[in-house]
C-alpha positions as CSV (number, residue, x, y, z in Angstrom):
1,X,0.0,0.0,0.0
2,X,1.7,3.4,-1.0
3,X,1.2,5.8,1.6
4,X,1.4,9.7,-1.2
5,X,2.3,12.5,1.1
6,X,2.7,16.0,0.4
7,X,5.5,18.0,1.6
8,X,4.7,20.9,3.8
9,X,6.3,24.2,4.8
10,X,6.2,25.7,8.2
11,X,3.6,27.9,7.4
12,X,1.0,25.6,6.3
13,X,1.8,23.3,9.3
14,X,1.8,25.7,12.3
15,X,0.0,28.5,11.1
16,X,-3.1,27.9,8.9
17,X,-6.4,25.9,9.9
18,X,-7.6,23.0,8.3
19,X,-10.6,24.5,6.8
20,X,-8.4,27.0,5.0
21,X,-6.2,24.3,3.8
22,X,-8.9,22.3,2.6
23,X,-10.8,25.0,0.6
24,X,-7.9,26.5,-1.4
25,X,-5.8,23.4,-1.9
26,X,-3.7,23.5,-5.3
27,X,-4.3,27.7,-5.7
28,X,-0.5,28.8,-5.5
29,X,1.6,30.5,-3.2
30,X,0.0,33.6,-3.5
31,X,-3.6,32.5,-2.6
32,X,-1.9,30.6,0.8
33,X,0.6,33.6,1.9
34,X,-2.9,35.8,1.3
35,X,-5.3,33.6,3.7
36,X,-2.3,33.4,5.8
37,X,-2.3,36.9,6.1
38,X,-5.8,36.8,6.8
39,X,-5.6,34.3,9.7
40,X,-2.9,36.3,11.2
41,X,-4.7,39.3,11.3
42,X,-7.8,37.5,12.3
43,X,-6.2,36.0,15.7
44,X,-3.6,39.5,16.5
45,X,-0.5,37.6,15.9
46,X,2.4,39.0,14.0
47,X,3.3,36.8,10.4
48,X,6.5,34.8,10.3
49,X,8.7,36.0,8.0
50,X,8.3,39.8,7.6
């Protein structure tokens, strides 16, 4: 049984929920660095990276 796993960055494992993973699966970087943005802003925490 092959086990197909995609690889992550840290953003999309510590920082964005599940829902938001789900809905804009496959969209780009831009579209995920955008709702990460969003969540960020959403829950007063300060981006990684900037």
């Amino acid at each position: 049984m092959a086990i197909n796993r995609t690889r992550r960055n840290i953003l999309e494992r510590r920082c964005v929920s599940k829902s938001v993973k789900r809905l804009f699966k496959g969209d780009g970087k831009t579209t995920f660095k955008t709702m990460y943005a969003v969540e960020c802003h959403q829950r007063n925490r300060k981006p990684l990276g900037n």
